[in-house]
C-alpha positions in Angstrom: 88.1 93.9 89.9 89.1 90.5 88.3 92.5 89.9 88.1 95.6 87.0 86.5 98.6 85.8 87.3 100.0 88.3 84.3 98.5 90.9 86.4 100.5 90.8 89.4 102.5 94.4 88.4 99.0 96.0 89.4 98.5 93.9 92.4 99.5 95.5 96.0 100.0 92.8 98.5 100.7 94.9 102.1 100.6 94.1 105.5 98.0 94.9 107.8 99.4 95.1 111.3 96.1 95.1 113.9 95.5 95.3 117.9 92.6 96.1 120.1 91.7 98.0 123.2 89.5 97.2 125.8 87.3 94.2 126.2 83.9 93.3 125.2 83.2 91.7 127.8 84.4 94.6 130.0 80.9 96.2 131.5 83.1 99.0 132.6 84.7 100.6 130.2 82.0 101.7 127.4 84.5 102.2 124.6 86.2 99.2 122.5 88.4 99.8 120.0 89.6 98.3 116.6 92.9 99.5 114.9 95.4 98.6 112.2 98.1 100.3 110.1 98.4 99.4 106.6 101.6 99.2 104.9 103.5 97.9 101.7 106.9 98.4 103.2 107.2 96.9 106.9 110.8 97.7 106.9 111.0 101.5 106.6 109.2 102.2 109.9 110.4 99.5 111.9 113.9 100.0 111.0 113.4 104.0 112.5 111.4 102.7 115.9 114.3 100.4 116.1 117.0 103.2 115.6 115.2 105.1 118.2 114.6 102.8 121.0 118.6 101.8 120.3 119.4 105.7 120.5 117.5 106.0 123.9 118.2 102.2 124.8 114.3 101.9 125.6 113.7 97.8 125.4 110.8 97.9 126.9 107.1 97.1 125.2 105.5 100.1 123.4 101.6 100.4 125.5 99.6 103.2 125.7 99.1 101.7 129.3 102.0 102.1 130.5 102.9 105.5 129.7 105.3 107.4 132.4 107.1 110.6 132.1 110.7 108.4 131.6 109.4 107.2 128.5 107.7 110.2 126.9 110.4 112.0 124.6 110.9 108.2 123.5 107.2 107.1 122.7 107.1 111.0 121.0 109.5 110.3 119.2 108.4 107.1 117.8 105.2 108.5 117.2 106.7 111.3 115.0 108.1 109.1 112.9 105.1 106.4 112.2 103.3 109.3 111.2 105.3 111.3 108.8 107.1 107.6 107.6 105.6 107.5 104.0 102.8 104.7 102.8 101.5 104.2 106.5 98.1 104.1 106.9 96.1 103.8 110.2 92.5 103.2 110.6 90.5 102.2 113.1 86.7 101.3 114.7 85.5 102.5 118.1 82.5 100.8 119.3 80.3 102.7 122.0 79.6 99.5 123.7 76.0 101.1 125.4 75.0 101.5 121.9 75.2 98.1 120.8 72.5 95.9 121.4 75.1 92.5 122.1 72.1 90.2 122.5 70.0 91.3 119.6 73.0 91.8 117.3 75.7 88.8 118.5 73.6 86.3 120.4 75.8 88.1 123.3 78.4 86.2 121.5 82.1 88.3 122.0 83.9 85.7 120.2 81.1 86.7 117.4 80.8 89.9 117.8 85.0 90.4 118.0 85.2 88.9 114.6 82.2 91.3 113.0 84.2 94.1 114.1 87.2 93.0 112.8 85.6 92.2 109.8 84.1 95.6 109.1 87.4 97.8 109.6 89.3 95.3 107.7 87.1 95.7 104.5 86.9 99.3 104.8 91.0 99.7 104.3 91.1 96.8 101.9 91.3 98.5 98.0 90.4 96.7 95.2 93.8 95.7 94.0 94.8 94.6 97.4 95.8 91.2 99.0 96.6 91.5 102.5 98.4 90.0 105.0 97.3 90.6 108.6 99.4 89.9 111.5 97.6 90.2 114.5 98.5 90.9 118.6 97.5 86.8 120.1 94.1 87.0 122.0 93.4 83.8 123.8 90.1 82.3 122.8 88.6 78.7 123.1 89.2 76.2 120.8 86.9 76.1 118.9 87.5 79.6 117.8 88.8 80.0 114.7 89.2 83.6 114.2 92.4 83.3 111.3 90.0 81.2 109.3 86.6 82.9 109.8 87.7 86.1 109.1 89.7 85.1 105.8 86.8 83.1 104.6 84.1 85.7 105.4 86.1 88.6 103.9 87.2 86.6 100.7 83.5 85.5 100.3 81.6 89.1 100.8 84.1 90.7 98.9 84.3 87.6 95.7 87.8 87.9 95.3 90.9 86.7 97.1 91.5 90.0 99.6 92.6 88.3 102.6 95.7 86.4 101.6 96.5 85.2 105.3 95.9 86.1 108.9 98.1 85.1 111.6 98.3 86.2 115.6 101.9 86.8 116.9 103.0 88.1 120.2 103.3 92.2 119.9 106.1 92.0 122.1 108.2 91.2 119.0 106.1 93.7 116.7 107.2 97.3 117.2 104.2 98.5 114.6 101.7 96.5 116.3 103.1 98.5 119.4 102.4 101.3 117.5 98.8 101.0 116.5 98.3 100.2 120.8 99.4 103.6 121.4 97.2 105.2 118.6 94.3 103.1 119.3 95.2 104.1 123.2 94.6 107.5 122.3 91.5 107.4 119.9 89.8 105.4 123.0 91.4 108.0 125.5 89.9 111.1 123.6 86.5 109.5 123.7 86.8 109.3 127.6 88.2 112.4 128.1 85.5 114.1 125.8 82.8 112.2 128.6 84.7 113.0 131.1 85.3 109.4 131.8 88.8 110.2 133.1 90.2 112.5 134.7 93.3 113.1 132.9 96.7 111.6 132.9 99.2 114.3 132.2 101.1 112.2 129.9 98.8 110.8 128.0 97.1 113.6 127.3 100.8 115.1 126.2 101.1 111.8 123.7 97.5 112.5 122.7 97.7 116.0 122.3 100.7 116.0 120.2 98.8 113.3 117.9 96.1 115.6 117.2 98.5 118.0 116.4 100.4 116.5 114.4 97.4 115.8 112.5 95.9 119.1 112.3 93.0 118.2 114.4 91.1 119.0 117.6 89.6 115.1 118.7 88.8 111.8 117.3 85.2 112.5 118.6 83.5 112.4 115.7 85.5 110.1 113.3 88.3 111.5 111.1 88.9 111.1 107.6 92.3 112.2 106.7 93.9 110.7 103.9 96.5 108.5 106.2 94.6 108.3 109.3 90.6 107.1 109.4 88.3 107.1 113.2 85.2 105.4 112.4 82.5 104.4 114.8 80.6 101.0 114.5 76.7 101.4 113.7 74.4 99.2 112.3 74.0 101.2 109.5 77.8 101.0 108.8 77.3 96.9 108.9 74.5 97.6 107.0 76.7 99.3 104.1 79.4 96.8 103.8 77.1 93.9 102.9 77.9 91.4 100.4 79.3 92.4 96.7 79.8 95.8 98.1 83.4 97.4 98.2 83.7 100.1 100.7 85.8 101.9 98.6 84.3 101.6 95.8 
């Protein structure tokens, strides 16, 4: 979709709020995971997280890590609210990293392979009268890594249009909805462990994950999930595959 300057009434210009879980590099843990919520209005949800954590005077960081049974009715509570809080939009991308062939697919490149990734879930929550905005939880890389740039560029080239209006990394300790997408990506990875049995079970966060899929009317992320507001997709080749040049996911 081509669009003017006289068209800017039909252009949508959100934010795109995005964290990770995990580590490539990690040989570990099998499970990486991608996530973002999408959103035109910032302030709506961030302005309730903030009346929340005031209520229960909870200043601490939001992380699915660091879930205790002090903080539960807080973190429930937040969590209630980013997902009945109108125009939000989470997806995400898990990657099973035992079905990835690093070496053949990234030159066993994580910087590489990190951006690919990032690439792919961006592109498949970007519509076609979209500009977005990411903000992005600060990874350090080497210098020579250019991951604001490369991504914009590769995006705004595949897709032949300006989709990508700026990315920038910021520290999520000032970011309450980056907080947010930790704990939902926190618990898309969790349900993928527990489903293997590759944990044995912490009781609260299997309450927090628990009331997600409730909330959401489903059993597990195993599987992918495509609700209307909230998308699990896995990375595969043939996915990559799909979202090649000229093509819009959506479209």
């Amino acid at each position: 979709m081509n669009f003017t300057l006289k068209d800017y009434k039909k252009i949508r210009t959100p934010f795109a709020f995005f964290d990770e879980t995990g580590s490539i590099n990690d040989k570990i843990n099998r499970f990486f995971c991608l996530g973002m919520i999408k959103c035109m209005q910032p302030f709506f949800l961030d302005s309730k997280i903030r009346e929340i954590r005031e209520k229960n005077r909870f200043y601490d960081e939001i992380k699915w890590n660091t879930l205790s049974k002090a903080k539960l009715e807080t973190i429930l509570d937040i969590i209630d609210v980013a997902l009945k809080t109108p125009g939000i939009y989470f997806s995400c991308i898990v990657i099973n990293k035992d079905k990835v062939n690093f070496k053949q697919e990234f030159n066993n490149n994580p910087y590489e392979a990190y951006e690919e990734f990032t690439e792919i879930l961006l592109k498949k929550a970007i519509e076609e009268n979209e500009i977005i905005t990411v903000l992005a939880d600060f990874v350090t890389t080497p210098k020579n890594i250019k991951f604001e740039v490369d991504v914009k560029h590769d995006i705004n080239k595949d897709l032949e249009r300006l989709a990508i209006g700026g990315i920038h990394r910021v520290d999520s300790k000032g970011i309450n909805i980056i907080q947010v997408v930790d704990l939902l990506i926190g618990a898309v990875s969790y349900s993928y462990k527990k489903h293997l049995k590759l944990v044995e079970g912490d009781k609260n966060k299997i309450k927090v994950l628990n009331a997600i899929l409730r909330k959401l009317g489903i059993k597990s992320f195993v599987g992918e999930v495509n609700a209307k507001r909230f998308k699990v997709f896995e990375y595969s080749n043939d996915l990559k595959k799909a979202l090649k040049k000229g093509h819009h996911p959506n479209g």
